[in-house]
N, C-alpha and C positions, 0 to 999 in steps of 0.2 A: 868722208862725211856724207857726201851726195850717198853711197853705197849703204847708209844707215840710215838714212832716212828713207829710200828706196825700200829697203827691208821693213822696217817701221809699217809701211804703207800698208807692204805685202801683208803681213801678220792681220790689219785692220779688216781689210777684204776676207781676210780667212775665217775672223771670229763675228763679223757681223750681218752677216747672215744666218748663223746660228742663233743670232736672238729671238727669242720669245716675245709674241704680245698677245697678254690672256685675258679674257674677260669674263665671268660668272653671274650668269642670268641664273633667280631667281622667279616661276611661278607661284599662282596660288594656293594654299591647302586642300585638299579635297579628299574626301571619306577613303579609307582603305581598307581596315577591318576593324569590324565596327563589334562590339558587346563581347570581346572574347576576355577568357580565362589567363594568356598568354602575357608575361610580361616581355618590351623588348624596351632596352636604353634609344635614348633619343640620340638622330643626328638632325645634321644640317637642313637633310630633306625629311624627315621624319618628326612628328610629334605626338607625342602619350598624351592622351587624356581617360584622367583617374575618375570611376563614375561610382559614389556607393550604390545600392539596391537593398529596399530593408524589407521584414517580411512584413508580414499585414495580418490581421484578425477581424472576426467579426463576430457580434454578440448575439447569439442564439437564445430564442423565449423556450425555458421547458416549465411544462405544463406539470402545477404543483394540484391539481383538482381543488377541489370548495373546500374552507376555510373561512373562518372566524374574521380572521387580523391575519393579516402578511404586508410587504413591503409593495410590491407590485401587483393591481388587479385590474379588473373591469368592473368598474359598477353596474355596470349595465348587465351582468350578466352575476345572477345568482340565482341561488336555492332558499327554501323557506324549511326547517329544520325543526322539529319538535321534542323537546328534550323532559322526561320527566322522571320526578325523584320524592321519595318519602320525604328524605331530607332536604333541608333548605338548599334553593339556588339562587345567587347573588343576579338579581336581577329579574327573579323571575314571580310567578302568581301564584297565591296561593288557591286551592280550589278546592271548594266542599260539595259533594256529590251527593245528591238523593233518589234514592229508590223509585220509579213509579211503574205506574201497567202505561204499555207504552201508546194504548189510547186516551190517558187521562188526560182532563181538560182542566187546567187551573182558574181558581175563580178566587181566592184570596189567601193571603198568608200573614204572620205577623210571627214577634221574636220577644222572646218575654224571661224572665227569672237569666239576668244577665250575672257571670258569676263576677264581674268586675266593672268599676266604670267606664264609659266610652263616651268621644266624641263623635258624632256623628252628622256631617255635613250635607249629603244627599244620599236619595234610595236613588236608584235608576233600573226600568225594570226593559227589557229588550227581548222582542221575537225575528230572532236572525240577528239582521242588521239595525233593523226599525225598533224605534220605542214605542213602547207600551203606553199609553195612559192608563191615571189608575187615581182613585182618591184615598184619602186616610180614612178610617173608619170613623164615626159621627162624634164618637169620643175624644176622639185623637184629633179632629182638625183644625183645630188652633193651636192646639200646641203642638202640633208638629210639621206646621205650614211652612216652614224654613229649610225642611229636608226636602223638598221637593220646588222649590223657585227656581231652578238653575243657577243659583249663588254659591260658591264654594267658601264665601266669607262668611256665612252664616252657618250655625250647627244648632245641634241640641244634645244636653249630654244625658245619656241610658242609664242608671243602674239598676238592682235586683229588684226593686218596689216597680219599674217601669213595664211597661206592655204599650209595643206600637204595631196597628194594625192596618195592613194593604187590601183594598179591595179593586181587583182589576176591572174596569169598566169592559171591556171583549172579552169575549174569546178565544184562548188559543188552547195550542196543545201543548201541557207543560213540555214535552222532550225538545222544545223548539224554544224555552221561555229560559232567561237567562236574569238572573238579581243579580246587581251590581251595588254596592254599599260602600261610598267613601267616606275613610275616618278610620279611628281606631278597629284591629282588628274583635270582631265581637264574637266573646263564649257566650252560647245563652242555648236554652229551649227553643226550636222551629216548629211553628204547627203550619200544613200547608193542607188546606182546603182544593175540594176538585166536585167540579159536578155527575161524573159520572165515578165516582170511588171512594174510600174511604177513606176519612180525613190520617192525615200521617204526623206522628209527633217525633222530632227524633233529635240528637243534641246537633250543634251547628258551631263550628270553629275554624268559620273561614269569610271573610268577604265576599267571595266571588263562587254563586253558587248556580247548580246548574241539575239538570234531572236525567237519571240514564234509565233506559228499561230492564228486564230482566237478566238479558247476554251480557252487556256492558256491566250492569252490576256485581255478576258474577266476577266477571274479570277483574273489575278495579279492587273487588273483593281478596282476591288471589294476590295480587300485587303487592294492595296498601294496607290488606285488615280491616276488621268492621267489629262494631261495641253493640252488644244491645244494652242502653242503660235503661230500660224498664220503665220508659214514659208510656203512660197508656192515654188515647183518645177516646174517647166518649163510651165506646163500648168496648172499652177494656181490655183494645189489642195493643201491643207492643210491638216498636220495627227496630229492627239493625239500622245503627248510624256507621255510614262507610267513614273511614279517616280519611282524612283531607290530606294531598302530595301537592306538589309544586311542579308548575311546569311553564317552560321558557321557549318561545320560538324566536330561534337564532338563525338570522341572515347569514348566510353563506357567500363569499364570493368567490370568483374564478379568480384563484391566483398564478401566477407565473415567476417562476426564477427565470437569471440569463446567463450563459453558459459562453466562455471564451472561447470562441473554435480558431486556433490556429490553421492559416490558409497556405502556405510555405507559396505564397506568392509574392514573390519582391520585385515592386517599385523604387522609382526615385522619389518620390513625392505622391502627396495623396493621404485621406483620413486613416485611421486603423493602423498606423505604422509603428511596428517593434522595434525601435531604436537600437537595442543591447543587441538585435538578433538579424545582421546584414552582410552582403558578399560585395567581393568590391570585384567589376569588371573593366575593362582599360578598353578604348577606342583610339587608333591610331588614324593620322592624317600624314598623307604625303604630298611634296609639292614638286615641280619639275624642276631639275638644276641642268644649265648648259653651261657649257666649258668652251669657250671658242676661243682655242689659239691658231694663228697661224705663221705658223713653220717652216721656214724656206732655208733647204739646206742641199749639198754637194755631195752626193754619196762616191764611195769609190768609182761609178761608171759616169760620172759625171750627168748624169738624169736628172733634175729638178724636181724633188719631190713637194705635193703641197700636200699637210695631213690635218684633219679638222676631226677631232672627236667630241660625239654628244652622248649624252646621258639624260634619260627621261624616267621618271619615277610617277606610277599613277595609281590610279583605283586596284585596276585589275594586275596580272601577273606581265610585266613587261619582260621584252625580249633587249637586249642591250646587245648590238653589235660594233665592233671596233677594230678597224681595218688597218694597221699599216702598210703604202705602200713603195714599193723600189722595187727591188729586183723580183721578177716574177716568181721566183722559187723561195723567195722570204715574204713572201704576203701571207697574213696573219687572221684569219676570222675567230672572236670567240663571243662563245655566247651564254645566257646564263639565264635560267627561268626565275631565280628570285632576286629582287632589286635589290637587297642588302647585299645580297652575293656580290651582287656588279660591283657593287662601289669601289672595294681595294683593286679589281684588274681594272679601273677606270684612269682609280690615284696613279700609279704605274705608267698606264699608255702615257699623259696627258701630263705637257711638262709642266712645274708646278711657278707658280709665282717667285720663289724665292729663290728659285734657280735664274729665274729671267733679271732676276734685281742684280743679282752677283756679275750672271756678264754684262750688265750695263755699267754697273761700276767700273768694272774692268777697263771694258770700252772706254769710258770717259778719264780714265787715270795714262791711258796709252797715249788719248786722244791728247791731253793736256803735257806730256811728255817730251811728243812728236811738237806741239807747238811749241815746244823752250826749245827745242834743238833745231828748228825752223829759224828759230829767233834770234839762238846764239851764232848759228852758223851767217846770219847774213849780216849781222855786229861784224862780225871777224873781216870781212870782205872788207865792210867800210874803211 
């Protein structure tokens, strides 16, 4: 019995020193490679992070030039446009043009044998900008004192029995002198008196009347046509009546469209992002792991070896070395430029946890063994 439990002993000595006690230190994360295309699975020391990147736009002003109406403009910035037509334009003025020498001087006019009734609210007579004054003829000024108050609620109605006559108090030159007549538009006979020319009778079917010289006459001639209807003034001349056009000045403004310009610049965040249109990049983080076991074992030359192996995972490209030592011609260095690489010759050197658990079991099923046959053997004695 002594000789089994002596044995017993031996065995204990032999296997517990082979035990393992291992401990694993974990560091903190820290950047590794950071915005790459690369995907790699996570370990223990390693962690993915998934980053989208979307692309971006921005909206470009193209220049649409002057326009009427558009969606987008500048007020502040237009043209003035003059548009003119025989035919009627929605919005625009009608004009009756007369003949004169282009040094005539106007000194009175009046409108007479109307071929239709009209209302007629104010004369207004204008050189440039400025008004005229002017009275009614001696005939006419009570009954016609209401076209000229400034009151657009008052009128007086024209027909063919009617004659209303203008006499300007100045001076001017008719090519500068502009009648203005609000109300119904009036057909009728115009006679238009001058002091240095000859009175002009001609027909008139327009509101808004105005005097050209000989070049312009010609032209508006060419364009819109002219009537002689055969009115004669005093000494028995007759003049061409120009037809009356229409013409509109149209404000222009600077318009602009805006144009989607794709930037193929991708962010993570920020205005102008293409949601449907993104890459996704992966940033990795590694943290340091150490393995400290220590290993006290009997090799065949009876040498005591102590082996401690670490393992360090960082930013840059670490070197992992891993030495076992004993016999000098079994010493072992290797080394390894990429940290992933390390890790399976690390698992390898470095004994693992659950080998250490095994022979402790062990150890403790011997240990509890040896103590019954301590126990029985010294019963027996008794």
């Amino acid at each position: 019995m002594k000789k089994k439990i002596l044995i017993l002993i031996i065995i204990l000595l032999i296997i517990s020193p082979s035990f393992v006690y291992a401990n694993v230190v974990y560091g903190e994360y820290q950047e590794f490679i950071m915005n790459t295309d690369k995907y790699m699975e996570e370990t223990d020391t390693l962690k993915r992070e998934e980053v989208k990147l979307y692309n971006t736009y921005e909206i470009k002003k193209v220049d649409l030039g002057y326009k009427e109406e558009c969606i987008n403009c500048d007020t502040s910035d237009y043209i003035l446009e003059t548009v003119e037509s025989k035919e009627e334009i929605p919005g625009g003025i009608k004009y009756q043009p007369v003949g004169i020498s282009s040094s005539s001087i106007l000194t009175a006019f009046s409108f007479y044998d109307f071929d239709e009734p009209v209302k007629i609210y104010e004369i207004e007579v204008f050189s440039g900008d400025k008004k005229v004054d002017y009275v009614f003829m001696d005939s006419n000024k009570e009954i016609y004192k209401n076209l000229n108050d400034g009151d657009r609620s008052t009128y007086y109605t024209l027909s063919y029995g009617n004659k209303i006559g203008v006499f300007i108090q100045s001076r001017y030159l008719a090519k500068d002198i502009i009648i203005n007549i609000i109300g119904d538009e009036i057909h009728s006979k115009a006679m238009y008196l001058f002091q240095n020319g000859p009175t002009i009778v001609v027909k008139n079917l327009a509101n808004h009347i105005y005097f050209v010289d000989d070049l312009n006459f010609n032209e508006l001639k060419n364009k819109y046509g002219s009537i002689n209807y055969g009115f004669t003034n005093g000494n028995g001349q007759t003049f061409e009546s120009l037809n009356p056009y229409y013409k509109k000045e149209i404000k222009k403004y600077h318009c602009y469209g805006e144009e989607k310009v794709i930037l193929n610049d991708y962010v993570t965040e920020g205005e102008n992002l293409i949601y449907d249109d993104y890459i996704t990049k992966y940033n990795y983080y590694t943290r340091i792991k150490e393995e400290i076991s220590d290993d006290v074992s009997i090799d065949k030359t009876s040498k005591v070896t102590k082996t401690t192996t670490r393992m360090v995972k960082t930013k840059k490209v670490s070197t992992t070395t891993t030495k076992l030592v004993g016999d000098e011609n079994n010493g072992l260095d290797l080394e390894e430029n990429e940290i992933l690489q390390a890790e399976p010759l690390f698992n390898e050197i470095v004994p693992k946890e659950k080998t250490s658990n095994i022979k402790f079991i062990v150890i403790v099923i011997l240990l509890i063994i040896t103590l019954q046959i301590i126990i029985f053997t010294l019963h027996r004695k008794k």
